[in-house]
DRENSE-463665 format. One record per atom (N, C-alpha, C): residue in three letters; x, y, z. Coordinates in steps of 0.001 Angstrom, whole numbers, plus 524288, in hexadecimal, padded with zeros to 5 digits. Each point is the difference from the previous one (the first is absolute). Last residue first. Layout:
BEGIN
ALAXYZ/...
! end
This chain:
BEGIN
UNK3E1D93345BC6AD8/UNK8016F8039E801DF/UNK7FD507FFEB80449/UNK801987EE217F3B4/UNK7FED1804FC80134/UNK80268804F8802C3/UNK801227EB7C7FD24/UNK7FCC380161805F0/UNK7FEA7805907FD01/UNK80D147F4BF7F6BB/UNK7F92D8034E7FEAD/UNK7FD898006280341/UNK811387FD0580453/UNK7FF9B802B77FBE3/UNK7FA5B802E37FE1B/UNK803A27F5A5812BA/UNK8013B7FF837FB54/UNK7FE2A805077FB56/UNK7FD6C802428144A/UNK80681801707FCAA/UNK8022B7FC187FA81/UNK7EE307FD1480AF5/UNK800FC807217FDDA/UNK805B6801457FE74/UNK7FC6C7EE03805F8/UNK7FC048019C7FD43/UNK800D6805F27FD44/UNK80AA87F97880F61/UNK8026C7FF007FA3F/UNK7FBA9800DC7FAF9/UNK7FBAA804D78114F/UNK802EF8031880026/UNK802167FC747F950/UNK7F2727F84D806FA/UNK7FE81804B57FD4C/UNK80322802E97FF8B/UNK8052B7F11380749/UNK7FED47FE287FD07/UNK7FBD28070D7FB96/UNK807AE801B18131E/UNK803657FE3B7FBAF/UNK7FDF87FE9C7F9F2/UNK7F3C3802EC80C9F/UNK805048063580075/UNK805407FD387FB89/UNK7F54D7F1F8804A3/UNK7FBE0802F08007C/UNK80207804927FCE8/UNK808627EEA580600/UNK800398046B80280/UNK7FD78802FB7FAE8/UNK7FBA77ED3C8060D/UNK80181803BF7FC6A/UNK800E28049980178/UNK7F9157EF638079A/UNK8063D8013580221/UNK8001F804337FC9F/UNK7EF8C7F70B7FD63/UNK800EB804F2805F1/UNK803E48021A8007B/UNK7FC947F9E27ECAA/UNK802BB7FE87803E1/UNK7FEA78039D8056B/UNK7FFF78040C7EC6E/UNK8026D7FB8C80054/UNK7FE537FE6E8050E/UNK7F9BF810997F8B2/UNK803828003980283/UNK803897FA4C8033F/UNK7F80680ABC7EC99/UNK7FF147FAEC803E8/UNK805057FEDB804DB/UNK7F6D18124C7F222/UNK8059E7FC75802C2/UNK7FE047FC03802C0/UNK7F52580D297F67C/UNK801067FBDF7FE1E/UNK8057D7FBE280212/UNK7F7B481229804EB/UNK805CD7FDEA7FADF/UNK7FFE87FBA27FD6C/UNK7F4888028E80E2F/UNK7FD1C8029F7FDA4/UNK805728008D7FB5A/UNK802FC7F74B80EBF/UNK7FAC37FD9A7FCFF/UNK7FFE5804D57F9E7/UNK80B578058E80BA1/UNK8021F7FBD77FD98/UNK7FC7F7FD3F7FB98/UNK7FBC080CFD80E14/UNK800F6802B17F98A/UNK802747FBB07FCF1/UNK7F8477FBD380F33/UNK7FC218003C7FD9B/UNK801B8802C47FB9F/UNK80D7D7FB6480D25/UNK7FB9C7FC137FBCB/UNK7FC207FFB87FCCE/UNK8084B80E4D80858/UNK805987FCFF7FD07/UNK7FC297FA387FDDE/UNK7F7B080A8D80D75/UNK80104801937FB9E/UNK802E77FE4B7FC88/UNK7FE3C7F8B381078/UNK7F9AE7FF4B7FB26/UNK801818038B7FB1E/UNK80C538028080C88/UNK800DD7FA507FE2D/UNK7FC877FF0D7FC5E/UNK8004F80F53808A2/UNK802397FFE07FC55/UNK802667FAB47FCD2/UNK7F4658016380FD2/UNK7FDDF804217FA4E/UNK802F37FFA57FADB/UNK804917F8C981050/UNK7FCBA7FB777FDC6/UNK7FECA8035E7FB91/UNK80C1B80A17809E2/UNK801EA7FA087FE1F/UNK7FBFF7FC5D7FCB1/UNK7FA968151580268/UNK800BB7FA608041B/UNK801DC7FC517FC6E/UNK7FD5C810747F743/UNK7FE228012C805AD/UNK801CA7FC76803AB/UNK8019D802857EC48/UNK8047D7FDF68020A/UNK7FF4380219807C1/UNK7F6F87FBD77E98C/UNK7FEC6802E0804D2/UNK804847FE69805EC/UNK8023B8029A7EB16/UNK7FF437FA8D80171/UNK7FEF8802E08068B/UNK80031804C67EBD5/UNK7FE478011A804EA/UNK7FF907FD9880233/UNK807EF804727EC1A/UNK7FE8A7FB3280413/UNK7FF6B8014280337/UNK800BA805F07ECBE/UNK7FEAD800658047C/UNK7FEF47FE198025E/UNK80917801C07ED0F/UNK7FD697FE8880303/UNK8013D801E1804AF/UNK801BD8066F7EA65/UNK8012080107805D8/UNK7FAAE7FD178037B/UNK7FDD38051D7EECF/UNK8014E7FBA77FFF7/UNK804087FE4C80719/UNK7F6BA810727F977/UNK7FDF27FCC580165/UNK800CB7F9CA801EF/UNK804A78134A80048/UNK803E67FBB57FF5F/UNK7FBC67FAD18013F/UNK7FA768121B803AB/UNK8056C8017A7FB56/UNK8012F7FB3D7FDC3/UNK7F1457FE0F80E97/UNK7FF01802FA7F9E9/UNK803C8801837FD5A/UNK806047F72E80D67/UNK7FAA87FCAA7FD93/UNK7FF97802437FB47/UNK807F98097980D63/UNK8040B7FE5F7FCF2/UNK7FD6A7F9F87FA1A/UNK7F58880C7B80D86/UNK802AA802A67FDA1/UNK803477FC857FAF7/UNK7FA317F86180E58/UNK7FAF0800227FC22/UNK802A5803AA7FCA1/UNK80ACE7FB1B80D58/UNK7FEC97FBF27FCC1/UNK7FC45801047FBE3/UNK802FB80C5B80BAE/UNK804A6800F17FD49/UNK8005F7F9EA7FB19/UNK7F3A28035380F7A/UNK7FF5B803987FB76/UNK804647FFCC7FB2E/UNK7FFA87F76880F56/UNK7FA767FE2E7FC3D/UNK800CA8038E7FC21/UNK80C558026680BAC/UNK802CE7FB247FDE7/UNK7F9EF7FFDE7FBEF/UNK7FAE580CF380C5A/UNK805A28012C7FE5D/UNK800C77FCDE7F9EF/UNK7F4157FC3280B93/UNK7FDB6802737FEB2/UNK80384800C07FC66/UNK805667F86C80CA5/UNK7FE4C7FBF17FDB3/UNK7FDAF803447FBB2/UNK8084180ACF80D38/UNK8037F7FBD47FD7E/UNK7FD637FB0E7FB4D/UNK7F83E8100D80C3E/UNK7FFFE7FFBA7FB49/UNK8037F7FB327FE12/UNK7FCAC80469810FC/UNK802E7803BE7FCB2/UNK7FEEB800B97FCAB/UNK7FB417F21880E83/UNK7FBFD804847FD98/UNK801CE8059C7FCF9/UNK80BDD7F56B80C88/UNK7FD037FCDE7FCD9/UNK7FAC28043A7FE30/UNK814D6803F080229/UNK7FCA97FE848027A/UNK7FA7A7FEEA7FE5D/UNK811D77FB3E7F82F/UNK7FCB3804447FF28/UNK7FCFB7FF11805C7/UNK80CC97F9A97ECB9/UNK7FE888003880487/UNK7FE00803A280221/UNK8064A7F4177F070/UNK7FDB6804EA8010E/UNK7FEBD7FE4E80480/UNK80EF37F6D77F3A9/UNK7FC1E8017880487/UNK7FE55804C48019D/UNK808837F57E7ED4A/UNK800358058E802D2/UNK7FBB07FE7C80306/UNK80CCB7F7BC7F071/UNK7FB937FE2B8044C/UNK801A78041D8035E/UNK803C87FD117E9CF/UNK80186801268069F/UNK7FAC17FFF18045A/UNK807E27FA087EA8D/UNK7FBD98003C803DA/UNK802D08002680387/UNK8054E809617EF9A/UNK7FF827FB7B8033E/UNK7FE1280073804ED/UNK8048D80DD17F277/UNK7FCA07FD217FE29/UNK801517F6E4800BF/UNK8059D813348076A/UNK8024F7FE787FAC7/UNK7FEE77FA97800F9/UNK7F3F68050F80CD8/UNK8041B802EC7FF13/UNK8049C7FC6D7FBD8/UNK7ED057FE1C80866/UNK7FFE17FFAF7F9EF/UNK80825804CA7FDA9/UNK7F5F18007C813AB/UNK7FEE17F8F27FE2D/UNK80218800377F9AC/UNK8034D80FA5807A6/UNK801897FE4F80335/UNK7FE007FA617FD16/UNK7F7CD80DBD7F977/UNK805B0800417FD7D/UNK804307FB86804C4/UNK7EC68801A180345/UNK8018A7FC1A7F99E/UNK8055B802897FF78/UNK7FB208056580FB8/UNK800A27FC4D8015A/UNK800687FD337F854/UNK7FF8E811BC80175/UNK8049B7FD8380194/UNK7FECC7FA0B801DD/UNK7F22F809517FAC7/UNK80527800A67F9FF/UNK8061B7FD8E80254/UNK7EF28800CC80C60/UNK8006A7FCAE7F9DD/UNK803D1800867FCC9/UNK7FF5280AFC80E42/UNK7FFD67FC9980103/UNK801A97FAF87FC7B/UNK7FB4F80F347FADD/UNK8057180207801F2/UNK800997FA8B801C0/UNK7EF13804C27FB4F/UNK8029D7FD117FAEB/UNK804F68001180242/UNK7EF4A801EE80B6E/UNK805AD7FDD97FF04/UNK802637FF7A7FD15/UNK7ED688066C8015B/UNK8052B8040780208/UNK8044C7FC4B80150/UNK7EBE37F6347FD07/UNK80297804EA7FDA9/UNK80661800C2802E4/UNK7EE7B7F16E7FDD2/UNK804CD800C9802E6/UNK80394804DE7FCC5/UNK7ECF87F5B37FF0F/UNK80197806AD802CA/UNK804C08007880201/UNK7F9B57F1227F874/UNK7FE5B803F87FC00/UNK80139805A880116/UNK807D17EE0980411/UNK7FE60802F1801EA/UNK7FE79804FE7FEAA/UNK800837EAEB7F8B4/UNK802C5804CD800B9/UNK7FD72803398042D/UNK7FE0B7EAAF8031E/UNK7FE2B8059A7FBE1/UNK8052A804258016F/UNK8048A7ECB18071C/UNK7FDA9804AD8008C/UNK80030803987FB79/UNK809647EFDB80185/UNK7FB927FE56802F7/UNK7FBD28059980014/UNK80E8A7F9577F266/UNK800A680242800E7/UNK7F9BF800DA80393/UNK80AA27F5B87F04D/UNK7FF4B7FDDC806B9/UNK7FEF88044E80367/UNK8044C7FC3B7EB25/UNK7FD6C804548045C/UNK7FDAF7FD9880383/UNK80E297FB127EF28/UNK7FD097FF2C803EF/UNK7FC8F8035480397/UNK8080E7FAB07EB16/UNK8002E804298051A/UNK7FDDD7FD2680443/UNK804C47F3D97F034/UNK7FC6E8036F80161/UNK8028E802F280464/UNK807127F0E67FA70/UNK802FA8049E7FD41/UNK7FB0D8044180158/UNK7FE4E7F09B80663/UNK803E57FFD38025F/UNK801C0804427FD36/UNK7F1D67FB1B7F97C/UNK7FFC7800DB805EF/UNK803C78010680299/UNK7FEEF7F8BC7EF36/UNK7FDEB8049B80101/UNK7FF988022580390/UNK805267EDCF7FE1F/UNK80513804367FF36/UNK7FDC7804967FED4/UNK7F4E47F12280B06/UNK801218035B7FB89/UNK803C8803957FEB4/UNK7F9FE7F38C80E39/UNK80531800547FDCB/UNK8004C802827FB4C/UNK7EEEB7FF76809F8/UNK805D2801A38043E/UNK803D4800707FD27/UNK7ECCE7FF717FA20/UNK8057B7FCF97FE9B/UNK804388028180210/UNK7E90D8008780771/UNK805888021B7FD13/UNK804DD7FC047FDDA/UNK7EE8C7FC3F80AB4/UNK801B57FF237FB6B/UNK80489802D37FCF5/UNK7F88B8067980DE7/UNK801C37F9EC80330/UNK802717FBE57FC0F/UNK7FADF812CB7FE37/UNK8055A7FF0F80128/UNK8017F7F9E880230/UNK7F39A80C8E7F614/UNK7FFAB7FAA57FE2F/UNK805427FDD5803C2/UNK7FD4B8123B7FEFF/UNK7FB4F7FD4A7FF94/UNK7FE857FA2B800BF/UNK80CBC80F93803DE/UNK800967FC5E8003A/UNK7FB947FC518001B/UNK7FF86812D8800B7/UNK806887FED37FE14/UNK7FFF77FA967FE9F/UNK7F14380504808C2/UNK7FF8F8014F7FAB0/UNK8069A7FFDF7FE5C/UNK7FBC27F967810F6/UNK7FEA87FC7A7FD74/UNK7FE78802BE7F9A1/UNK80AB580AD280C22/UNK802AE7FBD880006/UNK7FCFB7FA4A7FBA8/UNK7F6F180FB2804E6/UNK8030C8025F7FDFF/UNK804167F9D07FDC8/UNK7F2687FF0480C47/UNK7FE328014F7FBF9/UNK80371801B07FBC4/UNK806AF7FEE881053/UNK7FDC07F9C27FEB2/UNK7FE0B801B17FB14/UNK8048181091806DC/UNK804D17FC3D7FFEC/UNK7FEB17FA247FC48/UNK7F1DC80988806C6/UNK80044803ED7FC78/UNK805657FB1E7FDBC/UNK7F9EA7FD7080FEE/UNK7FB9A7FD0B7FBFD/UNK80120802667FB45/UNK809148060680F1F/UNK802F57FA5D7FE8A/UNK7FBDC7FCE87FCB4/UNK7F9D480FE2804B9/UNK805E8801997FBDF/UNK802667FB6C80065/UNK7F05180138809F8/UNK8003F8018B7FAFF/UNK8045F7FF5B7FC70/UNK7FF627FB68811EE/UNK7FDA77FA7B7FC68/UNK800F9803307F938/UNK80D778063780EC7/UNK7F9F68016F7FF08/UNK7FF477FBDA7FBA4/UNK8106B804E980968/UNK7FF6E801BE7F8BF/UNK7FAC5800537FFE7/UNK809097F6DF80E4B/UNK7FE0F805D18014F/UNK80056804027FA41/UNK80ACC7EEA48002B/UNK7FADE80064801F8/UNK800A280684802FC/UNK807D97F34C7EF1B/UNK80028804A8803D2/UNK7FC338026F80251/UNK807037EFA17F393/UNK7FBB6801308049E/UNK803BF802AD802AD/UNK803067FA3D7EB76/UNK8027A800AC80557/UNK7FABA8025F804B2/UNK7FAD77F4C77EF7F/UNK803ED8070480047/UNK7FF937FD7F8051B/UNK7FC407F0E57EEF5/UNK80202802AA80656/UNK7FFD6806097FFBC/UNK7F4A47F0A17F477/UNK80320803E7800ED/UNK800DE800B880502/UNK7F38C7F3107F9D6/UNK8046E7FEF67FE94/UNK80575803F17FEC9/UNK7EB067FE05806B1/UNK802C8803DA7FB18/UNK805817FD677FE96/UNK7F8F57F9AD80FAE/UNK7FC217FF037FC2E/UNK80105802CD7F8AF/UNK80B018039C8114D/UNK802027FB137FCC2/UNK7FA747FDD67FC62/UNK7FEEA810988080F/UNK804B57FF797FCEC/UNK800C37FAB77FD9C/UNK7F3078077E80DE2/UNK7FF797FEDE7F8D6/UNK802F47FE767FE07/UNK800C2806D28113B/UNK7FCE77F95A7FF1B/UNK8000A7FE7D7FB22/UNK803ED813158026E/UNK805E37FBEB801EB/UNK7FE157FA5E7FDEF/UNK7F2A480C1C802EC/UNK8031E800B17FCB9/UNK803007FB677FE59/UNK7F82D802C98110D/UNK7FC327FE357FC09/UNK803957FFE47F8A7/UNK80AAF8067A80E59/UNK800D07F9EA800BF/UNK7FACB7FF007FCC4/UNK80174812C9804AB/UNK8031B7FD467FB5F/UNK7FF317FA1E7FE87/UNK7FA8A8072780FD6/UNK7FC04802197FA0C/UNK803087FEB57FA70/UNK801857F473815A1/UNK801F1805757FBDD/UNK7FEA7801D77FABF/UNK7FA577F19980B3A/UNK800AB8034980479/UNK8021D8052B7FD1C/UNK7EF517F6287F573/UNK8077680045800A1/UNK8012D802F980593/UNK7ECC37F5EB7F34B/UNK803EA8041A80484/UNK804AF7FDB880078/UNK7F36C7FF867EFEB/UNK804FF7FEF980274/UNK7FFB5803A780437/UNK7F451802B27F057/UNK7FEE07FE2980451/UNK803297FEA480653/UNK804A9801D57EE38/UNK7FD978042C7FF2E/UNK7FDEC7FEE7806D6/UNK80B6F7F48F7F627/UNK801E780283804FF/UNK7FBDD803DD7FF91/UNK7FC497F6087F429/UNK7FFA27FC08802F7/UNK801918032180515/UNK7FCB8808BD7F01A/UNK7FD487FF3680217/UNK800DD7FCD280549/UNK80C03800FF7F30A/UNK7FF8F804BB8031D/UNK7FB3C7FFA1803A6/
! end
């Protein structure tokens, strides 16, 4: 930490960011988050994952563990949607298979606020329930994402030629992937 303490960056994040491969963790770079809260993220990512350079990727614990991939705190002040919430969980969790539901919106609605909440909500009923966030702003965003949640599954993605989306798409539809 010390080493970027000093660091100039054209962007306040990017002092941050520099760290990652010294730590041996990824998060997704979203810039205009502020050095703080992408130092909060990193910090967060290297206590989940202490030893991650040393980890055992192929542990059959891991593969039956939950997951929480999830880039952002709660929002301590998010009130007056349960109408919202009750229908988007009766909409994703309908007789009891997975469905895929787009929210949409103009930008500063609440939509992310929305989906955060309803994950933290569902955390505390269901613990064993995983969470994946994969940031989906730009082609490259969501590419880094799919790798850095791969890494972080423990998926090896064989190959530049690997499709990425695929190989995590069969990851989560074996048996003990979980919920």
């Amino acid at each position: 930490m010390s080493w970027a303490a000093n660091r100039q960056t054209t962007r306040e994040e990017d002092t941050v960011y520099s760290l990652l491969s010294l730590f041996d963790v990824h998060i997704p770079a979203i810039y205009g988050e502020g050095e703080a809260h992408a130092l909060r993220r990193l910090q967060s990512e290297i206590e989940i994952h202490p030893n991650s350079a040393h980890a055992d990727q192929d542990s059959d614990d891991q593969h039956r563990a939950s997951h929480w991939i999830v880039p952002f705190e709660r929002n301590a002040r998010f009130t007056d949607r349960e109408l919202e919430l009750a229908q988007l969980q009766s909409t994703l969790f309908a007789n009891d298979q997975f469905t895929k539901a787009a929210i949409s919106g103009l930008g500063g609605v609440g939509k992310t606020q929305l989906v955060l909440e309803l994950l933290y909500q569902l955390r505390e009923k269901h613990k064993h329930y995983s969470a994946i966030w994969i940031q989906a702003t730009t082609m490259e965003s969501l590419n880094q994402g799919y790798h850095a949640v791969a890494q972080r599954l423990g998926i090896r993605a064989g190959g530049k030629d690997a499709n990425i989306q695929e190989l995590m798409q069969n990851f989560l539809s074996e048996d003990n992937a979980g919920h």
